[in-house]
C-alpha positions as CSV (number, residue, x, y, z in Angstrom):
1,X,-6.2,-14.4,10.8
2,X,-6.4,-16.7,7.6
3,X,-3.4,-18.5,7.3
4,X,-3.3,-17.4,3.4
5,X,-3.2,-13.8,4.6
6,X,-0.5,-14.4,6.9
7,X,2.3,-15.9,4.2
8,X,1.4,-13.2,1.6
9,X,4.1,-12.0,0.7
10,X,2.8,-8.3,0.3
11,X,-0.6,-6.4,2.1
12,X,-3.5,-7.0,-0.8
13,X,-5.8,-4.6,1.5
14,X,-3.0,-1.6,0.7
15,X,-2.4,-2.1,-2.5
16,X,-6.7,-2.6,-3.1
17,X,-7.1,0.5,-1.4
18,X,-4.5,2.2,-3.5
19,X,-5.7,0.9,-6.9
20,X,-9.2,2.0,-6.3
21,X,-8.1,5.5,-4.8
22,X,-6.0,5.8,-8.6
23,X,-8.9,4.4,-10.6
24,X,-11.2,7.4,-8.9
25,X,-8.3,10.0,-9.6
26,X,-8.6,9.0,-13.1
27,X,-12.2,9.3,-13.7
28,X,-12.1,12.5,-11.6
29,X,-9.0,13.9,-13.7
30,X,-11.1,13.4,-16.9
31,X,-14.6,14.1,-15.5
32,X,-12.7,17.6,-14.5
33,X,-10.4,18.4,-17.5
34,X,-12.9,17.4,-20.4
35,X,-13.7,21.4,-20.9
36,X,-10.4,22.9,-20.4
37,X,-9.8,22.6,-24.7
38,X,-13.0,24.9,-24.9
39,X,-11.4,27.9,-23.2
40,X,-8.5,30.1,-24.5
41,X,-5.8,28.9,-22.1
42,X,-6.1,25.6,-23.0
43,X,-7.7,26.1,-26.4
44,X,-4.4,24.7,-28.2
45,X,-4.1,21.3,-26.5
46,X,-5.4,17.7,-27.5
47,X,-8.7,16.4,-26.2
48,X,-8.0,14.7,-23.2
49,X,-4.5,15.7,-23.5
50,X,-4.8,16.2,-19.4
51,X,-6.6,12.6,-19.1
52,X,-3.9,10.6,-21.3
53,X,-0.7,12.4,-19.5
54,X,-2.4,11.4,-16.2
55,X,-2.8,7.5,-16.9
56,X,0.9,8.5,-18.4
57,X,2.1,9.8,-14.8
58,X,0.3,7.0,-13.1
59,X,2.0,4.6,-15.4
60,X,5.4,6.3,-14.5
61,X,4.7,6.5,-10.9
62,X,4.0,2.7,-11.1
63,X,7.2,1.9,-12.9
64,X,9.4,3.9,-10.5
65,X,7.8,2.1,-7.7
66,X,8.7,-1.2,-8.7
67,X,12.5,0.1,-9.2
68,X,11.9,1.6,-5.2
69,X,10.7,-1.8,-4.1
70,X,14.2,-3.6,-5.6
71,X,16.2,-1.5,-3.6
72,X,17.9,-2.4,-0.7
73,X,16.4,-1.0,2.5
74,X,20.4,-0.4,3.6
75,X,21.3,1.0,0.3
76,X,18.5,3.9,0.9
77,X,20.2,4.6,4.0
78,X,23.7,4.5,3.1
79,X,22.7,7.1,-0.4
80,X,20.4,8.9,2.5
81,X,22.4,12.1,2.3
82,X,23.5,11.7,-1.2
83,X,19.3,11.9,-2.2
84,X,18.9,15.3,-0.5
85,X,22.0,16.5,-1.8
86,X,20.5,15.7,-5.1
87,X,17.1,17.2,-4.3
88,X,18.9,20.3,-2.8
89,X,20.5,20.7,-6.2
90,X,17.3,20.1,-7.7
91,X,15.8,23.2,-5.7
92,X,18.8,25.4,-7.0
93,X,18.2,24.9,-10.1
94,X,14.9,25.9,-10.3
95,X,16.4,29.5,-10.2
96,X,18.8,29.4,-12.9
97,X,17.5,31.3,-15.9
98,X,16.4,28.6,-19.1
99,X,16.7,26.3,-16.8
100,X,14.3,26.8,-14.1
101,X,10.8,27.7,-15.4
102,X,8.6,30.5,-13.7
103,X,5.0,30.1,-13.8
104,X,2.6,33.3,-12.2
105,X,5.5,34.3,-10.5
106,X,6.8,31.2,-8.9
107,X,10.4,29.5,-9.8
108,X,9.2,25.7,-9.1
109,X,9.5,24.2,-11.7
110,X,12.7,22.7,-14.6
111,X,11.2,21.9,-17.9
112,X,12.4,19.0,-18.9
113,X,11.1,18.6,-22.9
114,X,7.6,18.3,-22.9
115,X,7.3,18.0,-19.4
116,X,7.9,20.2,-15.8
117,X,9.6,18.2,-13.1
118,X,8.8,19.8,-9.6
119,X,12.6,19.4,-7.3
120,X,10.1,20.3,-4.3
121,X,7.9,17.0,-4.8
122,X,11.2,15.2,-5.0
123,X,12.9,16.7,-1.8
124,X,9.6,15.1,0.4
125,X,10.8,12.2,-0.7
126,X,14.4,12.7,-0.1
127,X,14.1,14.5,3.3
128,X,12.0,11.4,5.4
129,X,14.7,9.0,4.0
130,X,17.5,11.6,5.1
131,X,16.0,12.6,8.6
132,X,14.7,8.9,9.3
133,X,18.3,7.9,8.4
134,X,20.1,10.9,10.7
135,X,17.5,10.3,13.5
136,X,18.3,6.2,13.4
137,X,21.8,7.3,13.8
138,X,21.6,9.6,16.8
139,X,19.1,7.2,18.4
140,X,21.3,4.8,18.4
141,X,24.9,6.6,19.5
142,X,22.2,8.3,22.4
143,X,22.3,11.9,20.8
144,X,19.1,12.2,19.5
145,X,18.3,14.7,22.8
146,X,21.6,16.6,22.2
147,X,20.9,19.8,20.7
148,X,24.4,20.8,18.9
149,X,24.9,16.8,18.3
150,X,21.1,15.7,17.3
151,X,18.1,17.4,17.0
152,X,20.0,20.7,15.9
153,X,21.9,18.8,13.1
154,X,18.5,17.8,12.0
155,X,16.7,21.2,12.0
156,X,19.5,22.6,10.1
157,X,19.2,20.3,7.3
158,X,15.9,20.8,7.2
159,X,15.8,24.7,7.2
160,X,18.5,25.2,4.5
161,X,16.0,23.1,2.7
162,X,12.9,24.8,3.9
163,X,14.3,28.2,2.8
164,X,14.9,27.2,-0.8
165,X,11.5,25.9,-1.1
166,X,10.4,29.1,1.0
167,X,12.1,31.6,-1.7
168,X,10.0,29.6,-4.6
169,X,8.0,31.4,-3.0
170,X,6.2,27.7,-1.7
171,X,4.8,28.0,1.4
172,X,2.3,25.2,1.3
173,X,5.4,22.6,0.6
174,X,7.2,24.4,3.2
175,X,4.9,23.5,6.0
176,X,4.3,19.8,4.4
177,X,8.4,18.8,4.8
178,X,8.1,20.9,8.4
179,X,5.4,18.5,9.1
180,X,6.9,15.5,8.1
181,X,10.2,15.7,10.1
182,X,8.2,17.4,13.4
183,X,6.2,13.6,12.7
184,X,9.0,11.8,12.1
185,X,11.3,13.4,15.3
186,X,7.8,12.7,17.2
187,X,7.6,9.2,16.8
188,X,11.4,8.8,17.6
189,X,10.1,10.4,20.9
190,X,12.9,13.5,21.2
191,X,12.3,15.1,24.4
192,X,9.0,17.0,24.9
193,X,11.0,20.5,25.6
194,X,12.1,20.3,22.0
195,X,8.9,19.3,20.8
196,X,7.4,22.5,22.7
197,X,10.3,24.5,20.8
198,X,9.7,23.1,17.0
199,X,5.9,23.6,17.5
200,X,6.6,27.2,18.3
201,X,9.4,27.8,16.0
202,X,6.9,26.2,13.7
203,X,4.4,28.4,14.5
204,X,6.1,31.8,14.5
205,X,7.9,30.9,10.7
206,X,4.2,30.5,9.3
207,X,3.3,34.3,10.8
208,X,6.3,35.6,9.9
209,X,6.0,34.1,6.0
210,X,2.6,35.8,5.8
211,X,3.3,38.7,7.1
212,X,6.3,39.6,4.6
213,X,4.3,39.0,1.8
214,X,1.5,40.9,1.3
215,X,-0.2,38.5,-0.8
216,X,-0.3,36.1,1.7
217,X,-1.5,38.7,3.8
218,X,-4.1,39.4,1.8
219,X,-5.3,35.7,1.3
220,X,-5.6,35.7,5.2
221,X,-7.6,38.7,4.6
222,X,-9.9,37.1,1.7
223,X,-10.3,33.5,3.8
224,X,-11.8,35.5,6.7
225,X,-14.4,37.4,4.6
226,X,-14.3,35.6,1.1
227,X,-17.6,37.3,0.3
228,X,-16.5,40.8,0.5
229,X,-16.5,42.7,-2.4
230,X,-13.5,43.8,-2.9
231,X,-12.2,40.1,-2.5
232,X,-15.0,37.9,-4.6
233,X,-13.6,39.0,-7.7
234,X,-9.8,38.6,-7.3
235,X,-8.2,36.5,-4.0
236,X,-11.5,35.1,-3.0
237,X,-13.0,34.0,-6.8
238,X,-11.2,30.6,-6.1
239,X,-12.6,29.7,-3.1
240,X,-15.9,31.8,-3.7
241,X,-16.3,29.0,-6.7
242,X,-15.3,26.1,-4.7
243,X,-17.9,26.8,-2.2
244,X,-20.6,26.8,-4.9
245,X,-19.7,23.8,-6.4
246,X,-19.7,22.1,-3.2
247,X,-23.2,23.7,-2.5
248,X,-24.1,22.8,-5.7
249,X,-23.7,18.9,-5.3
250,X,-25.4,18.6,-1.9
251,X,-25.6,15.4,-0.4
252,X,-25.9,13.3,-3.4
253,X,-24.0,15.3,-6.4
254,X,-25.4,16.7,-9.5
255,X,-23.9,13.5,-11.3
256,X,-20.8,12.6,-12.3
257,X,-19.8,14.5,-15.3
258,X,-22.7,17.5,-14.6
259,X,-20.2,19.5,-12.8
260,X,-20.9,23.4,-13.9
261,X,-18.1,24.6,-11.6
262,X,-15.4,23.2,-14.1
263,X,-16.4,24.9,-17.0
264,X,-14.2,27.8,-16.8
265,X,-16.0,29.4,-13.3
266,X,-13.4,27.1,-11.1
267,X,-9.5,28.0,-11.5
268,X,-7.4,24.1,-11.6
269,X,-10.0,22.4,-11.2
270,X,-8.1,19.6,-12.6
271,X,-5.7,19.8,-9.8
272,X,-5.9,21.6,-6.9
273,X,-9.6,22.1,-6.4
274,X,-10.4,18.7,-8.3
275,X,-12.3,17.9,-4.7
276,X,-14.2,20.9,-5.1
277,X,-15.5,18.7,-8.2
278,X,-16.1,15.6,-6.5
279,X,-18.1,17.4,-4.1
280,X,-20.2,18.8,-6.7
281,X,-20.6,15.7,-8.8
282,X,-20.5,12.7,-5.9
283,X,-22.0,14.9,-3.3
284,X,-21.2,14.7,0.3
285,X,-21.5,11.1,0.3
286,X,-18.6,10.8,-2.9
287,X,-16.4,13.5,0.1
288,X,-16.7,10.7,2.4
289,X,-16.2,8.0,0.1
290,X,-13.2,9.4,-0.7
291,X,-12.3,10.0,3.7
292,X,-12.7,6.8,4.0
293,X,-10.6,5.5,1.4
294,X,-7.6,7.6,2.8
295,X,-8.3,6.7,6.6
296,X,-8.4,2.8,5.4
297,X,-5.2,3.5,3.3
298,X,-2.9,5.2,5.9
299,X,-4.6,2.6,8.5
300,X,-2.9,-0.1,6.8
301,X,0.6,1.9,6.3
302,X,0.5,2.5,10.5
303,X,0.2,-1.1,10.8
304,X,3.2,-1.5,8.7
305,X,5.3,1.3,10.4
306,X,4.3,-0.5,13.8
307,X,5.4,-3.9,12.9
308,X,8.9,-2.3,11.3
309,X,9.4,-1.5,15.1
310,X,8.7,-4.5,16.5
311,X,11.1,-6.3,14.3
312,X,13.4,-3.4,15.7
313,X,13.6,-1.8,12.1
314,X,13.8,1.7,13.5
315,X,14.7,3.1,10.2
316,X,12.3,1.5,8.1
317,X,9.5,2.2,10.7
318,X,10.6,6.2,11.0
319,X,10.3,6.3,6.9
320,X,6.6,4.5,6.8
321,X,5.6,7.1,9.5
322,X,7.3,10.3,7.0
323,X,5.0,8.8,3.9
324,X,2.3,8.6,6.5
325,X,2.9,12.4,7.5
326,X,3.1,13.4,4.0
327,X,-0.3,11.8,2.9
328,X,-2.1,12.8,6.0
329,X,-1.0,16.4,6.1
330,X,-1.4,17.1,2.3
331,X,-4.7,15.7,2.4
332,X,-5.5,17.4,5.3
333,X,-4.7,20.5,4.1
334,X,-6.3,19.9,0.2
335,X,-9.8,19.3,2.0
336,X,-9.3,22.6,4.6
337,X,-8.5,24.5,1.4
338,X,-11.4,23.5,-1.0
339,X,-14.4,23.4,1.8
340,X,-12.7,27.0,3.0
341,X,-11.5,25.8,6.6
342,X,-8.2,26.8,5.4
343,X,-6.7,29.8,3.5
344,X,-6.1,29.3,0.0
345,X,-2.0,26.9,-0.9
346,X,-1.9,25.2,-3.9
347,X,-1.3,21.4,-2.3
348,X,-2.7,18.7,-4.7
349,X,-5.1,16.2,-3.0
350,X,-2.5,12.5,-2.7
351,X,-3.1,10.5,-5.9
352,X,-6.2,11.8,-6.9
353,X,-5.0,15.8,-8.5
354,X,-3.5,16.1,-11.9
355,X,0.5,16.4,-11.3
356,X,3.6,14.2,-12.3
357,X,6.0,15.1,-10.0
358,X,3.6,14.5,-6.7
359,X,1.7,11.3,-8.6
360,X,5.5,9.5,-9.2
361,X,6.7,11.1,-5.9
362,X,4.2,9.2,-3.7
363,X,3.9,6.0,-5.6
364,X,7.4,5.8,-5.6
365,X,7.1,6.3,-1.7
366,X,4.5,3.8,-1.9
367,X,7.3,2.0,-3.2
368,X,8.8,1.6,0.2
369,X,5.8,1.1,1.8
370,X,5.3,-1.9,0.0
371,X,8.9,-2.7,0.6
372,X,9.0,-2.7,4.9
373,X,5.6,-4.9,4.7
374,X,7.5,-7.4,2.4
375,X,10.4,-7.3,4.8
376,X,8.0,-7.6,7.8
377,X,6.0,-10.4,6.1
378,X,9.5,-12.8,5.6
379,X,10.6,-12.2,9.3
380,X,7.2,-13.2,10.6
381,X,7.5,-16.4,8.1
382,X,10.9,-17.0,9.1
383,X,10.0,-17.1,13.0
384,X,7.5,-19.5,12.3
385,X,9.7,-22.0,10.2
């Protein structure tokens, strides 16, 4: 390796990969917003009211993750439990009346003037500094493996959590913080009975959720035949659209800008389904532009989470592999949604959607990516002095 590389003081391949994965978000943002003033929803806002709040989000996210990056590694761990109690709070409120603000039926959201902060996005952030703290600390007094002294402790923070989220009604969040701790617990290597146990405990929460709604139910329902009739109008229009406008754009895209999908035929277009017009516009080939700027991206983060633990940094390795979980699995589960692998869960696509709360959530945990690599680059500098 170049001996310039080696005494960088930060990874210039992450934060590359980052900026260019933000630049694209932007262009797409605007490519897929530009005709939401013509309809009547939207027929009231500024032109490119959705592409000036999203450089305005990324600009945020940006400041905030400097402030992450000037913090402490210890102080995260020592305010560990004071940042979920915070989010907790966060997910209360959402349920108090003129303070919490529902939207189609969902209590996610506390307006805040102009803006709606997300406590949900927040308590993803919260809850891999909080486990990766409580699983450092049972890993180290050896009862990590104990089930009323370790993993139990940890599975209750996370369900009190899981069932605020879960009466939102969120379930797509819901499996994403699941996710994360299962990851982070995982990588801490917890005995394999208890993995066994989460994954079914896991696995029999998500039946259960769908089952007691029947909307869910009937989403299940509309995924399995979304070109039924009495679906293609109504739970299956979204996805029905999506499909089109990924047929549309073939290998090679219509163009970017020549998307027909986002004028008015595809619901959030801007945000959820904004691959949908990518697909459309960039084609198969813009899809797997975008793959491969995510696989390089959480490449590089591994390599930090796997130095962290050579340099015995359990905790700072356990958070770099949360972030890592968070990315991968809301990514993962963006793509299923929009190419119809998956049933239909509003999850935005990692810093490429239209959203505040997730844009300054993740580059604030970016933040701390950015962070453990500095940390690891002055103890590799400092061995060789």
């Amino acid at each position: 390796m170049n001996r310039s590389v080696q005494h960088r003081p930060f990874d210039l391949a992450l934060l590359t990969i980052l900026a260019i994965i933000l630049i694209f978000g932007t262009v797409m943002v605007y490519s897929s917003s530009i005709a939401l003033q013509d309809g009547r929803k939207f027929a009231s806002y500024a032109v490119n009211y959705f592409f000036n709040r999203h450089i305005l989000f990324i600009f945020a996210g940006l400041f905030m993750m400097g402030l992450v990056m000037l913090v402490p590694m210890e102080k995260w761990q020592k305010y560990a439990k004071l940042l979920y109690i915070v989010a907790a709070i966060g997910l209360v409120l959402v349920f108090i009346p003129h303070i919490g603000q529902q939207v189609n039926g969902a209590s996610r959201w506390i307006r805040f003037f102009s803006f709606k902060l997300q406590p949900s996005e927040f308590m993803k952030f919260a809850m891999i500094i909080f486990v990766s703290h409580l699983t450092y600390l049972k890993m180290n007094d050896g009862t990590l493996n104990h089930l009323r002294k370790g993993v139990g402790i940890i599975v209750l923070y996370v369900g009190a959590a899981a069932g605020l989220i879960i009466r939102e009604p969120d379930l797509g969040t819901t499996i994403v913080i699941i996710s994360i701790v299962f990851i982070i617990l995982v990588v801490a290597n917890i005995n394999k009975i208890y993995i066994i146990l989460l994954m079914i405990a896991g696995s029999i929460f998500v039946v259960v959720m769908i089952y007691a709604y029947p909307w869910r139910w009937a989403r299940i329902l509309a995924y399995r035949d979304p070109f039924n009739p009495e679906y293609a109008s109504s739970t299956s229009y979204q996805l029905l659209q999506s499909l089109i406008a990924i047929g549309r754009g073939g290998w090679f895209g219509e163009g970017l800008g020549s998307s027909v999908g986002k004028l008015h035929y595809l619901p959030e277009a801007h945000t959820d389904f904004i691959m949908a017009v990518v697909a459309e516009e960039l084609g198969v080939v813009g899809v797997f532009f975008v793959m491969l700027l995510f696989i390089l991206l959480l490449h590089r983060m591994f390599r930090i989470a796997r130095r962290a633990f050579d340099n015995d940094l359990i905790f700072n390795g356990l958070v770099v592999h949360g972030i890592i979980a968070w990315i991968f699995v809301q990514f993962i589960v963006n793509l299923g949604v929009v190419s119809g692998l998956l049933p239909t869960k509003g999850l935005t696509m990692p810093f490429i959607s239209y959203g505040g709360s997730s844009m300054v959530m993740l580059l604030m945990a970016m933040g701390l990516v950015i962070k453990v690599d500095c940390i690891n680059r002055g103890l590799t500098r400092a061995r060789k002095l």
